[in-house]
C-alpha positions as CSV (number, residue, x, y, z in Angstrom):
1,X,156.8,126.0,129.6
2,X,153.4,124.7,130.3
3,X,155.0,122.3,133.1
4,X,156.9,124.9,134.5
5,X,154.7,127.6,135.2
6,X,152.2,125.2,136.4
7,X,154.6,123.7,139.2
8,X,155.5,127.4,139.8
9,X,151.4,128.1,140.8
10,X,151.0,125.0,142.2
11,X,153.5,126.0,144.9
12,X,150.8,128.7,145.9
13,X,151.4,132.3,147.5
14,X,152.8,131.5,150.9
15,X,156.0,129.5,148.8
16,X,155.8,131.6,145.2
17,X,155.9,135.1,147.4
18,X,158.5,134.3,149.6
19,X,161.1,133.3,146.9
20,X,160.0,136.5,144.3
21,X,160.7,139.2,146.8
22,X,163.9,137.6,148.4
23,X,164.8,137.6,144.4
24,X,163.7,141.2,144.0
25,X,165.3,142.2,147.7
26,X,168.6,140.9,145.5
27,X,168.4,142.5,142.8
28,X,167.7,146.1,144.4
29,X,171.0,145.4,146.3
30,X,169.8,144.2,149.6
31,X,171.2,141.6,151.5
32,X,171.2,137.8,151.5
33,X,169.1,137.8,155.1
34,X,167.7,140.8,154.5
35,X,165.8,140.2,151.3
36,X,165.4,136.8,153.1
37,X,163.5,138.0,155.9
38,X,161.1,140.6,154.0
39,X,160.3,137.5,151.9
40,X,159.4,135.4,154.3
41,X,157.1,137.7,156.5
42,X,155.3,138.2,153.2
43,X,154.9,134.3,152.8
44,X,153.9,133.8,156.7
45,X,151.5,136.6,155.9
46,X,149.5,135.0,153.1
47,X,150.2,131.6,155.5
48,X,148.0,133.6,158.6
49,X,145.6,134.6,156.1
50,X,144.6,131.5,154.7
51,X,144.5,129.7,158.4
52,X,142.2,133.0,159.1
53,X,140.1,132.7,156.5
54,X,139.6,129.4,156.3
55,X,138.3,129.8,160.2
56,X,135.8,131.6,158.3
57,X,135.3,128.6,155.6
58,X,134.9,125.9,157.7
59,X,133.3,127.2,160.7
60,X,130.5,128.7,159.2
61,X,129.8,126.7,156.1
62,X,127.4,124.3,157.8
63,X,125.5,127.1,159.3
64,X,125.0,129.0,156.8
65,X,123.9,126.1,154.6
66,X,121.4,125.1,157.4
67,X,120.1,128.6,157.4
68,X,119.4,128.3,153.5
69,X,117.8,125.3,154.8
70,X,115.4,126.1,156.8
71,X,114.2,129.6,155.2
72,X,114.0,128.1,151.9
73,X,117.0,129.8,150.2
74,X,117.9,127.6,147.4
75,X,118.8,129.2,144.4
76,X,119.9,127.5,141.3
77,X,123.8,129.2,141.3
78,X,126.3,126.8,143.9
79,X,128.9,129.6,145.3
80,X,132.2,127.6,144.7
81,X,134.2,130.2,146.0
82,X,137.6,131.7,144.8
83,X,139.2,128.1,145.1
84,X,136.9,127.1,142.1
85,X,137.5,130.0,140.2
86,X,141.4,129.4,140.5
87,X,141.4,125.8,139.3
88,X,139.5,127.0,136.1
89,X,141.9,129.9,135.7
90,X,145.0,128.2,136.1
91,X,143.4,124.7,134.6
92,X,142.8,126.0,131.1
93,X,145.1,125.9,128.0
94,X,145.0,130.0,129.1
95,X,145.8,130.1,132.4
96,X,149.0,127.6,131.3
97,X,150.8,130.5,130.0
98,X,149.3,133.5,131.9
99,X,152.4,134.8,133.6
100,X,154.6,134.6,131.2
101,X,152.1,136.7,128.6
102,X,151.5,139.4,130.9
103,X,155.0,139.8,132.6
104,X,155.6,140.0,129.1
105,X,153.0,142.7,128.5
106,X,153.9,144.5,131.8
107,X,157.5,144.8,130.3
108,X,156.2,146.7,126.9
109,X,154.0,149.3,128.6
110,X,156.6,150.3,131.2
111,X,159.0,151.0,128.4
112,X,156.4,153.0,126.2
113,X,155.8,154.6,129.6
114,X,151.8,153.5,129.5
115,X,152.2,152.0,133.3
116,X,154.6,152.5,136.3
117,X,153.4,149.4,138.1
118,X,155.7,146.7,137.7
119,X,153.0,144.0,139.2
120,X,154.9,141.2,141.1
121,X,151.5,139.9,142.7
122,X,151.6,136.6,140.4
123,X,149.2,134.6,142.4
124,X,146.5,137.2,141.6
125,X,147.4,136.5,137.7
126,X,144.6,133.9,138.3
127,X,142.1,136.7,137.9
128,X,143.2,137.3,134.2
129,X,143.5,134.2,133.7
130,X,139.8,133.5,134.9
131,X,138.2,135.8,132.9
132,X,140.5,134.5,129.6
133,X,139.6,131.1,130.5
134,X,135.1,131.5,130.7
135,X,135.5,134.0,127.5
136,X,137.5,130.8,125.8
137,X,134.7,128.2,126.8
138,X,132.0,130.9,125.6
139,X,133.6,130.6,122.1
140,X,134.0,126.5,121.7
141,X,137.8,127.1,123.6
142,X,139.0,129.5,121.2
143,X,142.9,130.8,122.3
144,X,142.3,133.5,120.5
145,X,139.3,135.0,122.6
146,X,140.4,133.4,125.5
147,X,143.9,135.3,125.6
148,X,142.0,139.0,124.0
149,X,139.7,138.7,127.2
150,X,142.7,138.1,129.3
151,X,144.8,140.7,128.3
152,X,142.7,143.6,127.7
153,X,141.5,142.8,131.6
154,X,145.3,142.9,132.4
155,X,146.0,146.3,130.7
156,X,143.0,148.2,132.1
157,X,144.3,147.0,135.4
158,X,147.9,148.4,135.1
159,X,146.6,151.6,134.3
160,X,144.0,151.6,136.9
161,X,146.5,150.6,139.5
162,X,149.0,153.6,138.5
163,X,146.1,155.9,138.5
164,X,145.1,155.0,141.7
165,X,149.0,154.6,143.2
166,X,148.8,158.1,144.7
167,X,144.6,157.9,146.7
168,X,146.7,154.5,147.9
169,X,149.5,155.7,148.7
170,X,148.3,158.8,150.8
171,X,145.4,157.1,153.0
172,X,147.8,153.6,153.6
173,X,150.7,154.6,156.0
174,X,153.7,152.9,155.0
175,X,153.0,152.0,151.8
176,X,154.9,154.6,149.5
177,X,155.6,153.3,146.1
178,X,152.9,150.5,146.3
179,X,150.3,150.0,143.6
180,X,147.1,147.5,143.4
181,X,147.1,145.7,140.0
182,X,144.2,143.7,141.5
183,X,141.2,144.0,139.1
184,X,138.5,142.7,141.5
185,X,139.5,145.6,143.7
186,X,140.2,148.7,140.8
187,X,136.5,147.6,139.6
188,X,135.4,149.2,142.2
189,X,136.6,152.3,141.8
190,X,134.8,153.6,139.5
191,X,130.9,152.2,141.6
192,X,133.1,154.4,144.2
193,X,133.6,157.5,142.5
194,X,130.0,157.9,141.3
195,X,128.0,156.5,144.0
196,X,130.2,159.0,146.5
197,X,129.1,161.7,144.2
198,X,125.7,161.0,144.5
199,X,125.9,160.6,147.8
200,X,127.8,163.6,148.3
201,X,124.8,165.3,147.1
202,X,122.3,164.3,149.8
203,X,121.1,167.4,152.1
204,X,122.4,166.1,155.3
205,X,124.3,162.7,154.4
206,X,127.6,165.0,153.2
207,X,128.1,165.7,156.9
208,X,127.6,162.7,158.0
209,X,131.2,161.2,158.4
210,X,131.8,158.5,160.7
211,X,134.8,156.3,160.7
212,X,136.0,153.2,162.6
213,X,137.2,155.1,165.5
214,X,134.1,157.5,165.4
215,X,132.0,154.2,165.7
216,X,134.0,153.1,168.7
217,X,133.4,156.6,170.6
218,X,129.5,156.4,169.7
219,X,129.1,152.8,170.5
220,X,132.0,151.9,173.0
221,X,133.2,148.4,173.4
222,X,130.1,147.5,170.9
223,X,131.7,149.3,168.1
224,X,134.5,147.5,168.3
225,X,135.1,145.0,165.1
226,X,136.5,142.2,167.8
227,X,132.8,143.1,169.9
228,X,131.1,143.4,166.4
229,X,132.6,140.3,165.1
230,X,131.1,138.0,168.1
231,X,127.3,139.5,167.8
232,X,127.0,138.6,164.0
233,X,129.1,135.1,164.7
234,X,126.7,134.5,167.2
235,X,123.6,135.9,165.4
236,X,124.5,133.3,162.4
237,X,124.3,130.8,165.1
238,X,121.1,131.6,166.5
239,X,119.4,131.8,163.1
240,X,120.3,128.7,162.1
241,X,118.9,127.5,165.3
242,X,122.1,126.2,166.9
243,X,122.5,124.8,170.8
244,X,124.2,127.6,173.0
245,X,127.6,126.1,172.9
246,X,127.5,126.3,169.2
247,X,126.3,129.8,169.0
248,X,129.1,131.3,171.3
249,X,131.5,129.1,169.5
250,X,130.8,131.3,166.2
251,X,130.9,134.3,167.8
252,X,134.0,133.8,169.6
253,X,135.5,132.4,166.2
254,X,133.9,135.4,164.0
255,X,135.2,137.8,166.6
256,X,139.1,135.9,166.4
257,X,139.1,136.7,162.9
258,X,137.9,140.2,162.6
259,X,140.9,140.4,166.0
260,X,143.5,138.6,163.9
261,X,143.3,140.1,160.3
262,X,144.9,143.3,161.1
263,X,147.8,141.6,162.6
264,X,148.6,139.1,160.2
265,X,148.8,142.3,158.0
266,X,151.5,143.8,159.7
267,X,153.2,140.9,158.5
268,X,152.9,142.0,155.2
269,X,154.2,145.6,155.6
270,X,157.1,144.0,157.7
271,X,158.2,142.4,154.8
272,X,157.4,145.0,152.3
273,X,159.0,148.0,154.2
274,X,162.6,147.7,153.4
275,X,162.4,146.1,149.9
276,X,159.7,149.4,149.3
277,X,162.6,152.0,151.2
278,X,165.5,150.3,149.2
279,X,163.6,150.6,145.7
280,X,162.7,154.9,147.0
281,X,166.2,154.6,146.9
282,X,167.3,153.1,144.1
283,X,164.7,155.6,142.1
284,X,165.6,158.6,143.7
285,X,169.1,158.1,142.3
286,X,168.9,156.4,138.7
287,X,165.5,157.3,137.9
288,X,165.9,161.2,138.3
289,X,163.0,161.8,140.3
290,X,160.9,159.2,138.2
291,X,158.1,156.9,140.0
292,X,158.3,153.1,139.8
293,X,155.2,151.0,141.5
294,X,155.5,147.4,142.7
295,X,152.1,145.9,142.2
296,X,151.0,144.1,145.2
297,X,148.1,142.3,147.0
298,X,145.3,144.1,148.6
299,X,146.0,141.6,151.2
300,X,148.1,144.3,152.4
301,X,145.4,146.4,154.0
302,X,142.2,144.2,154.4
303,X,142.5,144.2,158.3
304,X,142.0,148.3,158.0
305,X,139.2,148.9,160.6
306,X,136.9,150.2,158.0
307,X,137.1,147.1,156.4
308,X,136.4,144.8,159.3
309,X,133.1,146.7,160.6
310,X,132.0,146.8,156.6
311,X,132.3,143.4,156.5
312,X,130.3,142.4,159.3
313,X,127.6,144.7,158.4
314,X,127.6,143.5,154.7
315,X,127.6,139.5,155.6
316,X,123.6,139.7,156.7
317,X,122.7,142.0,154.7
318,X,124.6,140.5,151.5
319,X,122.3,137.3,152.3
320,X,118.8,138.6,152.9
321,X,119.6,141.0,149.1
322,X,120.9,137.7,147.1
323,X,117.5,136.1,148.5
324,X,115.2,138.9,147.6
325,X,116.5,140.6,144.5
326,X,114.5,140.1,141.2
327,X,116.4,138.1,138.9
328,X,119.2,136.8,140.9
329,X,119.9,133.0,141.3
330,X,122.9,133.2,143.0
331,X,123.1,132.2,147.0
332,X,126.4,133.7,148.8
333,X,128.0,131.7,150.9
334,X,131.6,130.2,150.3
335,X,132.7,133.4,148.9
336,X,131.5,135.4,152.1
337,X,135.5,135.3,153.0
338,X,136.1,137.4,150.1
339,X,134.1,140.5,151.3
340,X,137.1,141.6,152.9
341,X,138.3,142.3,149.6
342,X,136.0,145.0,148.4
343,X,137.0,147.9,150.5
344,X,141.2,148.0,149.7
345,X,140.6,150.6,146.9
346,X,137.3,152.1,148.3
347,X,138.5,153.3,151.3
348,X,141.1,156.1,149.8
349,X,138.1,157.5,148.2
350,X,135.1,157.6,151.1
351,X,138.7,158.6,153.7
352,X,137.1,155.4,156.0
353,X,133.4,156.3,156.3
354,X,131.8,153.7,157.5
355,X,128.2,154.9,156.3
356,X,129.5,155.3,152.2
357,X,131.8,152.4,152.3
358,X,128.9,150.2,153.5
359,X,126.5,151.6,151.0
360,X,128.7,151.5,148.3
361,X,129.8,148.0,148.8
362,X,126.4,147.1,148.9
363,X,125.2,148.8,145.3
364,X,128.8,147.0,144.1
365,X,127.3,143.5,145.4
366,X,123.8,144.0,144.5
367,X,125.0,144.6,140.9
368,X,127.8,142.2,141.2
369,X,124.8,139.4,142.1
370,X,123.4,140.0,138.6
371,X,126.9,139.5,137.0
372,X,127.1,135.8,138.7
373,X,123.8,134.7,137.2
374,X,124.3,136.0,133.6
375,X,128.3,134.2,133.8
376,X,127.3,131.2,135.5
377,X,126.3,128.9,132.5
378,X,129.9,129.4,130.9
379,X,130.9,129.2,134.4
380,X,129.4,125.6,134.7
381,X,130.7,125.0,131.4
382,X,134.8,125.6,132.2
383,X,134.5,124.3,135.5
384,X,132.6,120.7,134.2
385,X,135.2,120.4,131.6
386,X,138.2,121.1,134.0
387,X,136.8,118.7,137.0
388,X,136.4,115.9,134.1
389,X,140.0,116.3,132.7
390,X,141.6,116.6,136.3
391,X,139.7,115.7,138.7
392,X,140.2,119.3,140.8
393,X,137.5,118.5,143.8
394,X,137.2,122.2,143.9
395,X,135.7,122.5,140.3
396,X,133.2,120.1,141.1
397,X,130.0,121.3,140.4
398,X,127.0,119.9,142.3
399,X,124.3,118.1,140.7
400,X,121.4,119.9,139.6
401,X,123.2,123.3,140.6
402,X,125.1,125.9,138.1
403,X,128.3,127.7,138.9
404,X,129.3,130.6,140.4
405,X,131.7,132.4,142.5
406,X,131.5,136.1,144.2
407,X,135.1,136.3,143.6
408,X,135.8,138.3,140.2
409,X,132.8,136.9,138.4
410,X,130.9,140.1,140.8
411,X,133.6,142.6,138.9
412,X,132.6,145.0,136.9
413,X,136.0,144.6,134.3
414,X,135.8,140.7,134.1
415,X,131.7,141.0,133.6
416,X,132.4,144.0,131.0
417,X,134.9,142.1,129.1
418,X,132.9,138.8,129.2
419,X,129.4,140.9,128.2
420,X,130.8,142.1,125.6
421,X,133.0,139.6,123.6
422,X,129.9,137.1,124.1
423,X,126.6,139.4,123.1
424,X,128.6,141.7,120.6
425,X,131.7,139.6,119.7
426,X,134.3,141.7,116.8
427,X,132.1,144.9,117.9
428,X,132.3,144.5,121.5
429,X,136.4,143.7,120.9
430,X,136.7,146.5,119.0
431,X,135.5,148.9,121.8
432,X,137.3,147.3,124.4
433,X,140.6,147.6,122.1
434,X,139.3,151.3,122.1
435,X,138.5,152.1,125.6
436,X,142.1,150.2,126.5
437,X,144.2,152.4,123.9
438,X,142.6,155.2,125.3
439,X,143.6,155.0,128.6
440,X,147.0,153.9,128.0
441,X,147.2,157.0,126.1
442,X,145.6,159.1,128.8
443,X,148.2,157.3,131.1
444,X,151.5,157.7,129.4
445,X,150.4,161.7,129.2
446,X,150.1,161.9,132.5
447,X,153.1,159.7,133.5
448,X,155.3,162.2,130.5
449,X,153.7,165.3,132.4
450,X,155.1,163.7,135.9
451,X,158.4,162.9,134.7
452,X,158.7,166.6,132.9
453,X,157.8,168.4,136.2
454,X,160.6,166.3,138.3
455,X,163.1,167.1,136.0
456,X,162.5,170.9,136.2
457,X,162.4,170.8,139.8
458,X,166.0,168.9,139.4
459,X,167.2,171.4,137.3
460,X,166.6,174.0,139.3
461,X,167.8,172.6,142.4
462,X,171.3,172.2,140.0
């Protein structure tokens, strides 16, 4: 089984995607070429993405080292990027058996009715599987904690995503009957809901309310995230005292990807919309009103607008924090690609403003710097030990430097879960066994209440 699900990984998202939702288009009734097609615009999607992203990778990697460089920046955590934190996920005797564990687990709470999302996102089972895998080095690569760190992350997830389904759902066009079992994204909501509060609360602020388009009419063509994009490329460039032909070479590449993002996304909803119609459906007429979610990637909506102009504010300001802030040792850089990532669940909540979205990402990162340090010696510790058994180039850890990774290792679930098995062990388990139960519970109640309403509304349409 070990074999087998580790080919199945290694085929990565743009093959493993593909085949699950041509499957799923199948079993929903669909179509040979139908179920085909949605499958392989979702598989072209992730393809776009990671040419995209890795624009951003390998384009800017050797500036922004140069810039560390030459302003003295060098701080004692190497960002490896997600790449590193996947080979230690998927490389460990806990990350073997991952998917089969939590499809598992995903089967049991929908039939106690403790989740609706039926999460089909397996590439992003690496995220469970990372936090299993560092909780299973902090105790001398015990299974035990390894798998209780793993799977308390994965049911805290589920419910999260169900109780977020409807924010999603509603801000997202096209998207109806999608969920975000994602935890590096739902660890956010909660720094969202408390931070908008307070900010909420601000004589003055609570009318301030600017969105993407807003920023366009202020600012014009300059507001733009294509316009946006080529400053800050080219503003990299110049601080790390580039030639000319350099510097415009970033910005034009910085502004391509902040232009290309949203419509390699599209790709993504091409694919999803009829397997997501087909299953509205299918629930409308055997489920009596009931909702199902299919659990997908936030990939989905990272080229929202929003997200594009947070992102390019966040990547200078994200630097000149990690360099200043009192207790931090970690240096962003390979996992600056990532950033995208933070806003998929935040922006249901702030409705787009760029203002809270950008503040709130920022309090989320600021934090999320202080996670990376604590993690990063058991960080170093399961990466060193996977490199040395296989030889994974992207677990390399270089000499003199510890681990560490923006991707996950910043979220607030995977740094709860690891804080608290390592500094308070049976007592830290127990309360995460407590907080977990709890929202199950809280869960299933409202999913019972849900399904009661609908069938009183059906009876008395009957």
């Amino acid at each position: 089984m070990e074999n087998i699900f580790s080919y199945i990984i290694s085929l990565g998202a743009s093959v493993m995607m593909p085949i699950i939702f041509t499957i799923i288009g199948l079993c929903i009734g669909m179509k040979f070429g139908k179920a085909l097609r949605s499958g392989l615009y979702v598989g072209v999607g992730f393809v776009g993405l990671g040419i995209v992203t890795a624009l951003l990778t390998t384009n800017f990697s050797d500036p922004l080292t140069l810039i560390s460089q030459i302003y003295h920046l060098q701080l004692n955590v190497f960002d490896m990027g997600w790449p590193a934190a996947a080979s230690v996920a998927y490389n460990t005797a806990v990350g073997a058996l991952i998917i089969p564990i939590c499809l598992g687990i995903n089967f049991l709470m929908l039939i106690t009715k403790t989740t609706r999302t039926v999460n089909i996102d397996l590439w992003n089972y690496w995220h469970f599987a990372f936090i299993g895998a560092v909780v299973y080095f902090v105790f001398d690569q015990s299974l035990f904690w390894g798998y209780f760190a793993a799977i308390v992350c994965y049911m805290v997830t589920l419910v999260m995503a169900d109780l977020t389904a409807d924010k999603f759902q509603g801000y997202y066009e096209g998207l109806d009957g999608i969920s975000v079992p994602q935890p590096f994204c739902q660890s956010l909501v909660p720094f969202t809901l408390l931070i908008d509060k307070v900010l909420e609360k601000i004589p003055g602020f609570n009318k301030l309310d600017i969105d993407a388009e807003g920023l366009k009419k202020k600012f014009g063509v300059l507001g733009e995230p294509l316009v946006l994009g080529v400053i800050v490329g080219a503003l990299i460039g110049f601080v790390a005292h580039l030639e000319v032909k350099k510097i415009l070479f970033l910005g034009v590449t910085m502004g391509a990807v902040m232009e290309l993002i949203p419509r390699i996304t599209k790709l993504f909803i091409d694919g999803l919309m009829p397997i997501s119609e087909k299953t509205k459906e299918i629930v409308a007429k055997r489920f009596h009103g009931k909702k199902v979610f299919i659990g997908m990637s936030p990939a989905l909506v990272i080229g929202h607008p929003t997200a594009l102009v947070c992102t390019l504010l966040l990547i200078p300001t994200y630097l000149i924090i990690a360099v200043v802030l009192p207790g931090n040792q970690f240096l962003p850089l390979a996992s600056l690609a990532g950033l995208f990532y933070l806003f998929p669940m935040m922006l249901p909540y702030t409705k787009g403003n760029v203002v809270r979205t950008y503040l709130i990402g920022l309090v989320a990162l600021l934090v999320g710097l202080w996670f990376v340090t604590d993690m990063a010696p058991d960080f170093t510790k399961a990466a060193a030990t996977v490199y040395a058994a296989t030889g994974d180039q992207a677990a390399h850890v270089p000499e003199g430097f510890e681990a560490g990774s923006m991707d996950f290792a910043t979220s607030l679930f995977g740094y709860v879960i690891y804080a608290a098995t390592k500094y308070a062990q049976f007592v830290g388990a127990g309360v995460l066994v407590l907080i977990t139960l709890a929202m199950m519970v809280w869960n299933r109640r409202l999913i019972l209440k849900d399904e009661k309403a609908a069938s009183e509304a059906l009876a008395s349409q009957d």
